[in-house]
N, C-alpha and C positions, 0 to 999 in steps of 0.2 A: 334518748334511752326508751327504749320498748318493750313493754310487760304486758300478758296477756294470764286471763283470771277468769277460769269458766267454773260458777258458781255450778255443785255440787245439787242437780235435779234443779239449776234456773238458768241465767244467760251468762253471755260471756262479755267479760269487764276487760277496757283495752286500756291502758295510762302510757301517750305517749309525751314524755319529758323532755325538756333542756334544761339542762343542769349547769353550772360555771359558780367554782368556791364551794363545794360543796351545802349548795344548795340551790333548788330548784326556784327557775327563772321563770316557767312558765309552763301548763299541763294543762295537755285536752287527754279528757276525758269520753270514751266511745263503747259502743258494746250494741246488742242486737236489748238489752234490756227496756224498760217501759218507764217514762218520769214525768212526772206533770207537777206543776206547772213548765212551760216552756222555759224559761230563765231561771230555772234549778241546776240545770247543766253548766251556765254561766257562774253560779254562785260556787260552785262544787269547785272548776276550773281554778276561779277566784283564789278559794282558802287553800289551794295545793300549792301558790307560790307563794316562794319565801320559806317553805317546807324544809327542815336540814334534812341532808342526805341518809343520817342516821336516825332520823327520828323513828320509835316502834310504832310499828302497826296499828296498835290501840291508841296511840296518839293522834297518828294520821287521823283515823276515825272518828276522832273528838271534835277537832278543827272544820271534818265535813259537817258534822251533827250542828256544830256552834251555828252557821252560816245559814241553815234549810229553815230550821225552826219548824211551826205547824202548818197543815196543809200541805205539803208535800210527798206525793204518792209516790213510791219506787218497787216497781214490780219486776221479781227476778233476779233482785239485785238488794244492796245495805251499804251502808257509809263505809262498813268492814270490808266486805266486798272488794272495793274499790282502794282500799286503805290495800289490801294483800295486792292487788295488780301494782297500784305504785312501789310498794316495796321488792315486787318481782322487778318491774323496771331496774328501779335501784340497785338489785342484787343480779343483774347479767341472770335471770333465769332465764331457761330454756323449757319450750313446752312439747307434746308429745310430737307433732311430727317433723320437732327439730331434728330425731332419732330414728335409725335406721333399728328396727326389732324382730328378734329371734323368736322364734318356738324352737322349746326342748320339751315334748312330751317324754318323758323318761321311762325306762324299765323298772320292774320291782326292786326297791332295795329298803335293806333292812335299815330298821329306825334310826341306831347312830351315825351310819353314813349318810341318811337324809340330814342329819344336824349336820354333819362333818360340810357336806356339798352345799350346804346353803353358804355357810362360812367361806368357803376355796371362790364360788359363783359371784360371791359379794364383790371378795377383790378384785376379779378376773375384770369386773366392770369399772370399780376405782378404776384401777392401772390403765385401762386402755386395751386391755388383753383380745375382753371380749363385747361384744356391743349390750348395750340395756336387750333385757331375755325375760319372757315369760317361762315359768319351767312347772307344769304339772305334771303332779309326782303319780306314781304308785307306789302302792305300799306290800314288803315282801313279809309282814307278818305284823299282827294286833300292838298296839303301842298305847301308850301313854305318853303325853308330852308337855312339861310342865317349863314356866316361864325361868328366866335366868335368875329370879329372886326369889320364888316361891318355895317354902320347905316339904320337901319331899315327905316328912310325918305327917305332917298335917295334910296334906292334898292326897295322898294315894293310902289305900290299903293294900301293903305290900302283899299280903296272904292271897286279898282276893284277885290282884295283878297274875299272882303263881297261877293259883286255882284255873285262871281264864287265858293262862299262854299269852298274857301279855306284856309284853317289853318296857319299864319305864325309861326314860331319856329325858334330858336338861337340851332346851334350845338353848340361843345367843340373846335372843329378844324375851321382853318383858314381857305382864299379862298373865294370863290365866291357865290353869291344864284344860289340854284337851285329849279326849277319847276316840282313838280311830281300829276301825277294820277296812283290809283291806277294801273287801266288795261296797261295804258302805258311807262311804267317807271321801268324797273331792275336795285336795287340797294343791296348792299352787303358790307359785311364787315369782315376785317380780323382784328383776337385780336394777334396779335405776341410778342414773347418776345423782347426784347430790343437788343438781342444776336445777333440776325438773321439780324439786320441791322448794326450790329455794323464794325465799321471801315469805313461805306457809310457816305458823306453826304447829307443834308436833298434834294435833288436834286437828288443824286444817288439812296435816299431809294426809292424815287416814282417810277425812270424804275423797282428798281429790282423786289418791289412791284405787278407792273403792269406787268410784263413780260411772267405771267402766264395765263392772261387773253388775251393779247394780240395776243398769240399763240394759243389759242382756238378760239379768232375770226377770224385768217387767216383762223383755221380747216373750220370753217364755210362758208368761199369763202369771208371774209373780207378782204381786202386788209388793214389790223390796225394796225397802228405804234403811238408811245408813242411822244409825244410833249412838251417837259420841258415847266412850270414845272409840270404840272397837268393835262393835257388834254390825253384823245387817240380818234384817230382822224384818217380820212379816204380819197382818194382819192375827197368823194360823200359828205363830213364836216365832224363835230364834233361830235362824238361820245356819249364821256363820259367825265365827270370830277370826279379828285379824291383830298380829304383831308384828311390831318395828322394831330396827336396829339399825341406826347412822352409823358411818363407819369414818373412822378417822381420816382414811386414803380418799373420800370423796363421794363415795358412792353409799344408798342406802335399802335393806333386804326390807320386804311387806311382803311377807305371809300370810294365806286365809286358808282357815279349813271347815270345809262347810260339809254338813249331816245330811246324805242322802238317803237311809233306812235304816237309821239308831237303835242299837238296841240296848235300851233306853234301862234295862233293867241289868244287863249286865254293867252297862257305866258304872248304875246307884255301887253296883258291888266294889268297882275299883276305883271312884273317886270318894272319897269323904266330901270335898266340897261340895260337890253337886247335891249329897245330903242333905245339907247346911242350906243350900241357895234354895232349894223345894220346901225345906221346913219354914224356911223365913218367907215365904211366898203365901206359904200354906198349901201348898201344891200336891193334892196325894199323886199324879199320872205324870213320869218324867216327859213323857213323851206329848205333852203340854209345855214342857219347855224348851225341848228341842227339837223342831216341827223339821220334817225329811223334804228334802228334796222331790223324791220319788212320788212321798203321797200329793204334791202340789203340780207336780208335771204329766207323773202318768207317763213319764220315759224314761227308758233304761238309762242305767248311770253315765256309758259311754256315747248315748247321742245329748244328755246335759252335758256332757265336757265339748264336745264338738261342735255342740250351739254354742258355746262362752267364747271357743276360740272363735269362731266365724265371727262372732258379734268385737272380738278385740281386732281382729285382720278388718273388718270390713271401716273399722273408726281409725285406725291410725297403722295400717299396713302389717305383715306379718311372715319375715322368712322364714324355711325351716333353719332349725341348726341344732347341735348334738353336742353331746361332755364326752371330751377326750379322754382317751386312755391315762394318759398324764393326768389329767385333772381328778380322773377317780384314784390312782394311784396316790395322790396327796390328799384328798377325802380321806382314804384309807390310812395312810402313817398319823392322821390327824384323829379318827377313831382310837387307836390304838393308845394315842399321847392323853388325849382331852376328852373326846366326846363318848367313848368306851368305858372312861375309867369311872371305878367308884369314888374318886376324890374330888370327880366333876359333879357326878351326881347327888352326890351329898355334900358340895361347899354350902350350901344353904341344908342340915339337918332336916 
C-alpha cells in the first residue's frame, strides 16, 4: 500500500506498507523531509509494524513519538505528518495528479443558483459524471452568504441587506457569513473526490485543500499562510475564508471567498457579526480585518484570478470545461425547490 502526504508549506511524507490480517507487517517510511539523527528513520519504520489497519491517526502518532524520544530533529515534517501518510496508504487515497482537472471559469449568476450549482457540481464528481473541477464563480449581484447552521437574525441585518441590494442565501457548508460584490470579491470552488482527502481529518482536509492557493499567493508577493480551521490570512489580515461539505455519494465541495477591495463599511451595515468580531477585537477600522486583495497586489482583480489559475495548471494540470445546459437546468429546479425558498433560508431563524 502507497500513501503520499505533502505537509501544508513543508515536505512530502511517503508510507509505503505491507499489510497481511489487517495489520501492517512492515513500513518504510520516505519523503524529501530533513531527520537527524540517522537511525530515527529506522526507529519510526520500527513502531509502524504490527500497526492495526484501523488504527486513528492520533494513535499512529503516539507510537512514532513513544520510539524517537529526545534529540531528534524533524524538519518539514511531525509524527502526525507521517501518522496521515500511513493512514492515506491505509485508506486507497489518491493524490492530486492521480486526477485528470477541469477549469469552469463561470458567467455571472445570481446568488441562489451559485448555492444551487455547487450542490448539482458536487454530485456530478461523486457519480462519475464529471472529473474533479476548479469553478471560479462570478457574481450577478451583492449577496450575503451565511453557513448551513448559522441563524440568519443573528448574522444579517435584514433592513441593511434591503437598504444595499443585497441578496441573503443559505449555502450547504458550514462556517461563517460572508459579504460579497460582484467587482470585489474572488471566490472558487473545488468539486474533489472523496479519495484525495482521504485519511485527512476535517482540519487536515482544509490546509491540504488550501495549500495550492496559498502558494500562488506568496507567487504574488503575499506573505499567506493558512489559519485552522478555515481562514488564510496575512501579515496586513484576513484574507479569505473557506467551507466544506462531504457528501455521501463520495465526493467533497471546498469553497473560499477571498476580499479583493471590501467595502468594509458597507459589510459593518449588513453583518451583525462582523460587529461583534471588531468589537471583541477592539477594532475601530474594518478594513483592518479584512485586508484586500488589491491593496497587496497592486493588480486588477481579473489578472489575481488568472495568476491562481496558472499557479493551479502549472502544479497539477488544468483542462478547460463548462456546466451544461442540463446541469444549469437542475441548478435552476433546485433554486426554485431549496435554495430560493424562504423555508431554506430560515430553517435556522
Amino acid at each position: 500500500m502507497h500513501g503520499e502526504y505533502k505537509v501544508p508549506g513543508g515536505k512530502l511524507v511517503v508510507a509505503d506498507l505491507e499489510v497481511l490480517d489487517d495489520t501492517v507487517l512492515r513500513a518504510q517510511i520516505s519523503g524529501d523531509f530533513f531527520l537527524e539523527p540517522d537511525d530515527a528513520l529506522q526507529r519510526i519504520n520500527a513502531a509502524l509494524a504490527g500497526t492495526p489497519t484501523d488504527l486513528p491517526a492520533a494513535q499512529v502518532a503516539a507510537r512514532i513519538k513513544a520510539v524517537l524520544g529526545d534529540g531528534v530533529e524533524m524538519l518539514g515534517f511531525s509524527p502526525e505528518a507521517v501518522a496521515v501518510a500511513v493512514r492515506r496508504a491505509l485508506t486507497g487515497a489518491t493524490g492530486w495528479h492521480d486526477h485528470p482537472w477541469e477549469l469552469v471559469h463561470d458567467v455571472p449568476r445570481e446568488p441562489a443558483l451559485q448555492m444551487a450549482l455547487d450542490e448539482v457540481l458536487t454530485e456530478q464528481v461523486g457519480s462519475g459524471e464529471r472529473p474533479p473541477t476548479l469553478r471560479v464563480w462570478e457574481w450577478a449581484s451583492n449577496a450575503v452568504i451565511i453557513g448551513s447552521f448559522q441563524s440568519l437574525a443573528n448574522e444579517v441585518d435584514l433592513d441593511g441587506a434591503a437598504e444595499h441590494d443585497v441578496t441573503v442565501v443559505r449555502r450547504i457548508s458550514g462556517g461563517g457569513a460572508m459579504f460579497v460584490e460582484p467587482g470585489n470579491t474572488i471566490t472558487y470552488s473545488l468539486y474533489v473526490p472523496e479519495s484525495l482527502v482521504s485519511g485527512l481529518s476535517y482540519v487536515d482536509s482544509y490546509a491540504f485543500l488550501d495549500d495550492w492557493v496559498i502558494g500562488a499567493l506568496n507567487d504574488l508577493g503575499i506573505a499567506a499562510t493558512y489559519q485552522p480551521i478555515n481562514d488564510i490570512t496575512s501579515p496586513a489580515g484576513k484574507i479569505a475564508g473557506a467551507a466544506q461539505k462531504r457528501f455521501a455519494g463520495g465526493a467533497v465541495l471546498h469553497h473560499v471567498t477571498m476580499a479583493y477591495d471590501m467595502d468594509a463599511a458597507k459589510m459593518l451595515q449588513v453583518l451583525r457579526i462582523g460587529r461583534e468580531k471588531l468589537s471583541d477585537k477592539g477594532t475601530k477600522s474594518a478594513a483592518k480585518r479584512v485586508d484586500p486583495l488589491r491593496s497587496q497586489t497592486g493588480l486588477e482583480r481579473a489578472d489575481v484570478i488568472d495568476r491562481m489559475v496558472a499557479s493551479f495548471r502549472g502544479r497539477y494540470g488544468l483542462a478547460p470545461g463548462e456546466i451544461s445546459a442540463e446541469t444549469v437546468a437542475e441548478a435552476e429546479e433546485r433554486v426554485v425547490k431549496k435554495f430560493g425558498t424562504e423555508e431554506w433560508l430560515r430553517q435556522v431563524p
